[in-house]
TIMARLO-97072 format. One record per residue (C-alpha): x, y, z. Coordinates in steps of 0.1 Angstrom, whole numbers, padded with zeros to 4 digits, always signed. Example, Ala and Ser with C-alpha at 12.3 -4.5 7.8 and 13.67 -1.06 7.14 Angstrom:
// residues 2
+0123-0045+0078+0137-0011+0071
// end
This chain:
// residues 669
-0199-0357+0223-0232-0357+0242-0266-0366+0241-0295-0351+0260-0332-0366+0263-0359-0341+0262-0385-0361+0269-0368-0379+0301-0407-0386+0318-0407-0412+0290-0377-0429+0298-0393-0461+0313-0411-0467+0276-0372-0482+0266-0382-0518+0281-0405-0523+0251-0374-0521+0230-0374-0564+0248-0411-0569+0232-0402-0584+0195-0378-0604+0219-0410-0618+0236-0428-0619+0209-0405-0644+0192-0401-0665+0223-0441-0669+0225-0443-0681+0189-0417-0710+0192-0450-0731+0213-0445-0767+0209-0463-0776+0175-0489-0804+0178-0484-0840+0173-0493-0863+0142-0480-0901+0141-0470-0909+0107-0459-0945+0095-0429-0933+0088-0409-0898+0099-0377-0905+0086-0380-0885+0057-0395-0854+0072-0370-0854+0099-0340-0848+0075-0364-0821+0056-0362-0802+0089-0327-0807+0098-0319-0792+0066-0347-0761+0068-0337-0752+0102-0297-0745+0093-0315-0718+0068-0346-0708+0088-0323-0700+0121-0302-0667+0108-0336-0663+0092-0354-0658+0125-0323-0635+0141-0324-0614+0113-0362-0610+0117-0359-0602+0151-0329-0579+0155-0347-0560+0124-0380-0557+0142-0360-0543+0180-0342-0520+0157-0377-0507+0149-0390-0503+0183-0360-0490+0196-0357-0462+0173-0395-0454+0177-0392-0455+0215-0361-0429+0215-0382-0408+0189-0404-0398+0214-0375-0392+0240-0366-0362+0220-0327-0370+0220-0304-0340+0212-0275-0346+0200-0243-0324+0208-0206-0325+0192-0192-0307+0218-0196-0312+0248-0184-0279+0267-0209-0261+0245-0243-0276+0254-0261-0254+0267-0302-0260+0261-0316-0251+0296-0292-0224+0305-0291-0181+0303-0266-0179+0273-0249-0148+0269-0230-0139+0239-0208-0112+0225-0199-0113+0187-0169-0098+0178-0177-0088+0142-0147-0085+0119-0147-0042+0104-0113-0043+0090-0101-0032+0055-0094-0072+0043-0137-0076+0045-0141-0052+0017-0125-0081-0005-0152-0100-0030-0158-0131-0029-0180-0145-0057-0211-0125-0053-0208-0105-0022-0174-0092-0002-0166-0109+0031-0182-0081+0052-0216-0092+0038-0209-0131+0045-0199-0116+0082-0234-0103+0092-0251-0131+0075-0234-0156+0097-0233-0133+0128-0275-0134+0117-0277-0166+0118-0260-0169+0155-0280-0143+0172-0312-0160+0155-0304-0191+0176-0310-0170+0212-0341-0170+0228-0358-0144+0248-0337-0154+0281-0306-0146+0269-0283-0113+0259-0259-0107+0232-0244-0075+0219-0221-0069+0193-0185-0058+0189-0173-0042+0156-0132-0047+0148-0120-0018+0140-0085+0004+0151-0111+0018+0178-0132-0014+0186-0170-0003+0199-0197-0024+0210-0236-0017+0197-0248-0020+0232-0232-0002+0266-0238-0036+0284-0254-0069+0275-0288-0064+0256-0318-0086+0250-0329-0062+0219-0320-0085+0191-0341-0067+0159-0320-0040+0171-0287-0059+0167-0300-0074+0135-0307-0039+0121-0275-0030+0128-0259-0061+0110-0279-0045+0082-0268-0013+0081-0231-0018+0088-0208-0007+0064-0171-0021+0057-0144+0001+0068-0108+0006+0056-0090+0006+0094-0069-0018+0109-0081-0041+0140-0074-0039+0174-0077-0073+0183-0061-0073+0218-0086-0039+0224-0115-0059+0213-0112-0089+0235-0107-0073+0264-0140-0050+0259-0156-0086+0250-0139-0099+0287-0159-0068+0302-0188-0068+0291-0190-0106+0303-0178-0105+0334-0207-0096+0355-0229-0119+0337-0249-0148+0351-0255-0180+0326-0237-0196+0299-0208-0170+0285-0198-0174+0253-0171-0152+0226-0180-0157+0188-0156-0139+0166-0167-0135+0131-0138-0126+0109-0113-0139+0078-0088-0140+0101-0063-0128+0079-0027-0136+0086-0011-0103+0092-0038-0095+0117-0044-0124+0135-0016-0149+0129+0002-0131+0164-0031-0122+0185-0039-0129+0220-0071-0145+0218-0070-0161+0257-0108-0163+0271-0115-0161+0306-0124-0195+0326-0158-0202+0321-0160-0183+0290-0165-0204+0257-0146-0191+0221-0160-0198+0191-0148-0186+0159-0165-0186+0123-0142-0184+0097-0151-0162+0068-0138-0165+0033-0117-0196+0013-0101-0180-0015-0061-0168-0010-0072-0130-0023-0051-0120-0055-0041-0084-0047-0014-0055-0059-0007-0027-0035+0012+0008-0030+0024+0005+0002+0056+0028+0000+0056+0069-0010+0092+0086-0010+0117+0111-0026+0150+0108-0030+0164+0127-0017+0145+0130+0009+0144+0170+0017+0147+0184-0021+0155+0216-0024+0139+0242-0047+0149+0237-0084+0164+0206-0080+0155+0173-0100+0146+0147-0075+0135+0113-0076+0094+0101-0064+0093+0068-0058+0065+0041-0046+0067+0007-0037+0042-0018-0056+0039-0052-0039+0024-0083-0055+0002-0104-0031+0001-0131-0049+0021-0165-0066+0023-0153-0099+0045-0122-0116+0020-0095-0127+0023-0064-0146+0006-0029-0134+0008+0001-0142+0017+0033-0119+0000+0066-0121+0015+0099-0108+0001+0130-0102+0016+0161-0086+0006+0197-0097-0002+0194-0131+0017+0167-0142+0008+0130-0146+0028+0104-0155+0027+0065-0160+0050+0038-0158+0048-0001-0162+0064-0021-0139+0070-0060-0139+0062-0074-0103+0075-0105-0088+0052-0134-0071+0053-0119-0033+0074-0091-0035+0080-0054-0047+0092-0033-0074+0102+0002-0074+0086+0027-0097+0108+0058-0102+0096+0088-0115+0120+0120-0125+0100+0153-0109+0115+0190-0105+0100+0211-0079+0108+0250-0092+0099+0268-0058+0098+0257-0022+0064+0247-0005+0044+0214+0003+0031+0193-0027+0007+0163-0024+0020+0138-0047-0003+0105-0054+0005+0074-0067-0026+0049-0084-0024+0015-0099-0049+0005-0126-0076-0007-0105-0078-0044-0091-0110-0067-0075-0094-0049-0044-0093-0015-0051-0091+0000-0017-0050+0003-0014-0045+0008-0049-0039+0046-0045-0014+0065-0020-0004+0099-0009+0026+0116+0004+0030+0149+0006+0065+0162-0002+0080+0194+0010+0106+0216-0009+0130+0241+0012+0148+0265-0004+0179+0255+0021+0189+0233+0045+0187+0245+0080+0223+0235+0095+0233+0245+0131+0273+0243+0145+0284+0247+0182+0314+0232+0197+0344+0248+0213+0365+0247+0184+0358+0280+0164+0384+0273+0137+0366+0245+0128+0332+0257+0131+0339+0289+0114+0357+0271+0083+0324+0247+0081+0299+0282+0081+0326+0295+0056+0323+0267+0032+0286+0263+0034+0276+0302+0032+0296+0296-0003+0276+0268-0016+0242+0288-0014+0215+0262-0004+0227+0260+0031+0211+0282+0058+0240+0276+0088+0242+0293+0119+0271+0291+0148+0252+0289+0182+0268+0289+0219+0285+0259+0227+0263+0237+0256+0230+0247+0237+0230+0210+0217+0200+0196+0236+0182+0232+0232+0184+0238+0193+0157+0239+0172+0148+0209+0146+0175+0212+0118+0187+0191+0092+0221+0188+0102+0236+0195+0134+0278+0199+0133+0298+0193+0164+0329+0211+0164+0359+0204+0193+0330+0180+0213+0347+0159+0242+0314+0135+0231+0290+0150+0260+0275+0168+0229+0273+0141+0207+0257+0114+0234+0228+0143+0242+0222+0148+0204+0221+0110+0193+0183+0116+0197+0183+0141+0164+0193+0106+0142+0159+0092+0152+0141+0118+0134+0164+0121+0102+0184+0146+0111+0223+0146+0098+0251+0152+0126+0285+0156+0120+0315+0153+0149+0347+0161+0151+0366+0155+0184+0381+0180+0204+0419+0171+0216+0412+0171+0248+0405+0134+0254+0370+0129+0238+0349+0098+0240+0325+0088+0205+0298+0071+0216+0287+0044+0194+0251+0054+0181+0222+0020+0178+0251+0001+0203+0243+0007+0241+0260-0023+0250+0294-0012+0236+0320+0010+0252+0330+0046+0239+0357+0048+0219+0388+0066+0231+0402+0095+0207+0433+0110+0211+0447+0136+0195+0484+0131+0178+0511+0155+0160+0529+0138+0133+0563+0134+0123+0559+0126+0092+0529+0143+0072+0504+0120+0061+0484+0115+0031+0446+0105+0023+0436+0079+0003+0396+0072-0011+0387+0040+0008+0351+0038-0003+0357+0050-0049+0322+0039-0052+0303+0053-0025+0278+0079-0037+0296+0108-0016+0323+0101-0044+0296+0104-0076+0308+0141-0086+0344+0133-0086+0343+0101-0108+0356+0118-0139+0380+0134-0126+0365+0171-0133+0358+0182-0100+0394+0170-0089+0405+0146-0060+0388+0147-0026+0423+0127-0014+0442+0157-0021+0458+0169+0011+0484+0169+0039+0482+0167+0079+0509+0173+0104+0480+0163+0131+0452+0142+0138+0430+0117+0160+0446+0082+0162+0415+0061+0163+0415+0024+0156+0393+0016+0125+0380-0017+0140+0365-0004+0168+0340+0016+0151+0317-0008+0146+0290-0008+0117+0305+0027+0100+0317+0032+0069+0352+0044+0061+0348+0062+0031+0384+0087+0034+0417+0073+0055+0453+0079+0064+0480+0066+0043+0485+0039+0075+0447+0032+0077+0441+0051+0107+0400+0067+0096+0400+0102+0087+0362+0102+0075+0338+0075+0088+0298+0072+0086+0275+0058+0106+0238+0046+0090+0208+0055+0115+0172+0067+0104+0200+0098+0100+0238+0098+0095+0265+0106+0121+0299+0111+0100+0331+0110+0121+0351+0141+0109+0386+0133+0112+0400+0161+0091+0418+0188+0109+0410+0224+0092+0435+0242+0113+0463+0258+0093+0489+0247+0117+0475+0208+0116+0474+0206+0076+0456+0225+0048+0425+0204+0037+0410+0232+0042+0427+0254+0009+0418+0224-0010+0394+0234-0040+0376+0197-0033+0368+0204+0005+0338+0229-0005+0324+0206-0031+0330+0171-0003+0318+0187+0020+0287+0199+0000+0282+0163-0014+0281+0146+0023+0256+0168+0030+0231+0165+0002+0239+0127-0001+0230+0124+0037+0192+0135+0029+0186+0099+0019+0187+0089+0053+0157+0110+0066+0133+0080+0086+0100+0071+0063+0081+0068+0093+0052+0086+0098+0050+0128+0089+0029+0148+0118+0003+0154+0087+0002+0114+0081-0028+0101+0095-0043+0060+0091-0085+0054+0086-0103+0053+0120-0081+0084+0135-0096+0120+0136-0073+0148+0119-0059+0176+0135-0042+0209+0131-0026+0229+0153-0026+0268+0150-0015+0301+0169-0036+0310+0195-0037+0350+0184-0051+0334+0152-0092+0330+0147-0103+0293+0144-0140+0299+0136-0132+0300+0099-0110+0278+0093-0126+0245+0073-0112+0209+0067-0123+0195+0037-0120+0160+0022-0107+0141-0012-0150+0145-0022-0155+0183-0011-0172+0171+0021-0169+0203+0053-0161+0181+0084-0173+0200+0114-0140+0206+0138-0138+0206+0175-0116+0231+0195-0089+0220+0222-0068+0246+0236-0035+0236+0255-0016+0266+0267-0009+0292+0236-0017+0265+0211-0052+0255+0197-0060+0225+0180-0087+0216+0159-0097+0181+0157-0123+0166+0132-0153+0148+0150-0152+0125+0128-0128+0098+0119-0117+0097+0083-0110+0073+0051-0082+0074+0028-0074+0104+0007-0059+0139+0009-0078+0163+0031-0069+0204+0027-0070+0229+0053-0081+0264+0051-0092+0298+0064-0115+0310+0036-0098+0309+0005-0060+0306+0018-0046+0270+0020-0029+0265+0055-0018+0228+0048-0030+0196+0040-0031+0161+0058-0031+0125+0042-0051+0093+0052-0035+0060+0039-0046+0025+0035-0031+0006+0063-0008-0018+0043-0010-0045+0063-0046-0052+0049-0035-0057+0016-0021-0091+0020-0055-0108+0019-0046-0144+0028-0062-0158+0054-0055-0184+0084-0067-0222+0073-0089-0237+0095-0064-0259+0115-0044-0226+0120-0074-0214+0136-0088-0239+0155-0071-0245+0188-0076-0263+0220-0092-0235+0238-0117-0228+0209-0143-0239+0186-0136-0233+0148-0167-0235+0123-0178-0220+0087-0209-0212+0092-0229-0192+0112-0262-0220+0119-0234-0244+0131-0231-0222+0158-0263-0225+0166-0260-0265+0162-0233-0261+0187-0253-0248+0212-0286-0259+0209-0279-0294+0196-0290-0313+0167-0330-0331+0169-0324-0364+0162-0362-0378+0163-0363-0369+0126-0331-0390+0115-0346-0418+0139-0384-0413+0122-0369-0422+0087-0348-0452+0105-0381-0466+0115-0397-0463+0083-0364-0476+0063-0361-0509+0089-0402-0516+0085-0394-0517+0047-0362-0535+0054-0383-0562+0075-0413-0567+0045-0383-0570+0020-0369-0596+0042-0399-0616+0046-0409-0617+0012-0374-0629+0005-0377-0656+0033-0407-0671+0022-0395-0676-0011-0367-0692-0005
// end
């Protein structure tokens, strides 16, 4: 706490606080005398008065210096300032507001969303500067800009702004918007001073760096009290995940609940010219899946959007995803051994949705993107320079060569390669299912499709089952030794421990090696990574598309979800162009095209970590280094201190009435 005199020339007026002290010293004068016959009575009426008549007179007079003293220091001016470090009444103040943009603003409170509480209060503390000082104005967004280049003095122009801005439905860049605040500060003389004006939701804040310089003050308002009740589709996916043409596939979304109670919505989707609608029952703070039955008849790219019935927070209750259909799967085999690799192309010619190709061996780290790269007779150089494919979905299948190959354990750098080594057998051995109820196994559950087990080997790898660790042993040996193993990445890696050489056993003239070998395949499409598709985009970005440099750009037009042209910008990098909108974007599905002819589309989502509305309390925000308020004019309170000669012109008046009630009182008692 602190307390500054504005009136300081007048300090020497505080001795007459001692004058009702003087005043009741002069009146106590000896009384005159009277001889009376006999003053025995009247000296036991005064014994008795004075006992009364002495707290009388200290109440009197402590009443009556109350009342001077609070006159006296209402002319002094006194300001009054709860703290300390942020009284600042006869210095430059300079202040950057960092004004909270984000998706979570758009929510309502009441009678106006949280945005519109924002530029009220951020009003409020720029209306507390005076012509001496700068401010500017920093708006939280995924790019965070400032209204101003440098500190400004042009406050109508700031306040204009605050009027005109408009909600967006971006994420924050808090760590980008602090340091632009640290910048734009530094070089300043005076008072420096950080105001953030946000919700300070959880997901975005509860983790940020919000370190000041030294010498620079933090203040932050806190906008919004309610916890937000909100429903969301944060999740888009097919399973599985690269359908083929003609096939019946499964389109899925993810609808969480952000809030404590169970609540039912219901799910919209729309793809072509279908639309359907489910109800789904969602727990209090957590998902359900809605699961919708689709067949795509011919290969291409469809946008696919999910929509809830709309909620107070409408802003993530749509989502796109755009799904795209092949009319086979693109499967590449090298290795050294060619009876292996030739027996794979073999089968998967036969099954007719499989597009495979036998390239050079050495050529791994060269291929094209595929769906599913097979390794045939690799030592385990090949399959430590294409653990990289997993990353991006992509299926890879090894099988050792004999000649002392190493596996390398994919998502376990800190573990050792395994040793393989190849072994001829005595004794033929059998396989046995180790995994009956893994989907691989689906098609041969009734039998009609026959037994996946069925075989004999005179050969194979001896590999320890527990030391591959985190697979899968879904075929093995009679003794336990792995014969088909898979490992769970973004993609799968399946050990292939199943000689197909004539001389080693005859898996391979097994009617259920086509269809297993089929099934891994398609099953493995489930593991394709959900992250985010080239033609994914969030709010705040700008779109692009990249074309052939023989082709004309000048006519091709990007359009968005309400038939508005965006103009496009040209960057050329080698043979490639790319346009790029000048604009950033909001959610929906935006098309691509050169004149009538669709070249592709891109999606903008809702950022889903906006749709969990709660907010920090105010202890969670408030911490040592900082200043945590509700209001925008306490900011200004902060700085400028509260007057206190009104508070001390009503004490006055209140202790005069005190005093008259008192003497009435007195006398009449």
């Amino acid at each position: 706490m602190n307390f500054v005199l504005l009136n300081i020339v007048l300090w020497p007026f505080i001795f007459l606080v001692g004058v009702p002290l003087l005043l009741h010293l002069f009146a106590r004068t000896r009384p005159p005398v009277y001889n009376f016959s006999s003053v025995e009575f009247i000296l036991k009426i005064i014994r008795q008065t004075n006992r009364i008549k002495r707290p009388q007179d200290w109440i009197l007079l402590l009443v009556r210096t109350l009342v001077f003293a609070a006159v006296i220091f209402m002319f002094l001016q006194p300001l009054f300032f709860s703290k300390r470090r942020l009284s600042s009444p006869f210095e430059r103040k300079n202040v950057v507001i960092i004004l909270d943009a984000t998706a979570s603003m758009a929510y309502n409170e009441g009678a106006q969303t949280r945005f519109a509480s924002a530029c009220a209060e951020a009003a409020e503390v720029l209306a507390g500067l005076s012509a001496r000082d700068t401010a500017d104005i920093i708006w939280l967004k995924s790019v965070p800009s400032a209204v101003f280049p440098q500190m400004g003095v042009n406050f109508s122009h700031l306040q204009s702004e605050l009027r005109r801005a408009r909600v967006t439905s971006e994420a924050g860049d808090v760590t980008e918007a602090m340091r632009l605040a640290r910048r734009l500060l530094e070089s300043m003389e005076g008072k420096k001073e950080i105001c953030i004006v946000s919700d300070f939701q959880k997901t975005g804040w509860d983790k940020s760096d919000l370190q000041a310089t030294p010498g620079t003050d933090l203040v932050k308002v806190k906008i919004g009290r309610e916890t937000g009740i909100n429903g969301a589709v944060t999740d888009v996916y097919v399973d599985p995940a690269r359908p083929l043409a003609g096939e019946e596939v499964s389109v899925c979304c993810d609808v969480y609940n952000f809030s404590d109670q169970p609540r039912r919505r219901t799910v919209f989707m729309s793809v072509q010219d279908s639309r359907q609608s489910q109800d789904v029952m969602i727990p209090a703070w957590n998902k359900s899946t809605a699961v919708f039955r689709y067949r795509f008849n011919s290969q291409g790219v469809y946008p696919v959007r999910f929509a809830l019935n709309e909620d107070s927070f409408a802003g993530d209750d749509s989502r796109w995803a755009l799904v795209e259909v092949r009319d086979s799967l693109r499967v590449e085999i090298t290795g050294a051994d060619l009876i292996t690799a030739r027996t794979w192309k073999k089968a998967l010619d036969a099954v007719g949705w499989a597009q495979a190709e036998i390239v050079s061996t050495g050529e791994v780290t060269k291929l094209p993107a595929c769906d599913v790269l097979m390794l045939a007779g690799d030592d385990g150089s090949g399959l430590e320079k294409s653990l990289g494919k997993l990353r991006g979905g992509c299926t890879v299948v090894w099988a050792p060569s004999s000649a002392g190959a190493k596996m390398v354990m994919p998502g376990a750098s800190n573990l050792p390669p395994v040793q393989v080594a190849w072994e001829t057998l005595k004794t033929p051995r059998k396989l046995k299912i180790s995994a009956e109820k893994d989907e691989i196994f689906r098609q041969f559950a009734d039998g009609s499709r026959g037994d996946p087990g069925r075989g004999t080997f005179n050969g194979r790898f001896n590999i320890n089952a527990s030391s591959l660790k985190g697979a899968d042993i879904l075929l093995a040996y009679d003794d336990g030794v792995p014969a088909l193993a898979r490992f769970r990445q973004q993609g799968y890696l399946f050990l292939w421990n199943l000689s197909l050489n004539p001389e080693s056993g005859d898996y391979a003239r097994q009617v259920e090696y086509v269809p297993l070998l089929a099934e891994m395949l398609l099953v493995s499409r489930t593991a394709a990574s959900r992250g985010r598709e080239p033609a994914d985009f969030l709010p705040g970005e700008h779109l692009y598309m990249r074309l052939e440099s023989e082709a004309p750009s000048s006519d091709v037009r990007l359009t968005g979800p309400d038939g508005k042209i965006f103009p496009l910008a040209e960057q050329r990098t080698g043979h490639e162009i790319n346009l790029v909108s000048e604009d950033t974007v909001e959610p929906g599905l935006y098309s691509w095209k050169r004149q009538e002819r669709m070249l592709g589309h891109s999606i903008v989502n809702f950022p889903v970590k906006e749709s969990d509305l709660r907010t920090l309390s105010m202890q969670e925000v408030e911490s040592r280094d900082s200043v945590s308020v509700s209001e925008g004019n306490t900011v200004r309170l902060l700085r400028e201190g509260v007057k206190m000669w009104p508070t001390l012109l009503l004490l006055a008046v209140v202790l005069l009435i005190t005093e008259s009630v008192a003497l009435l009182w007195f006398e009449r008692t």
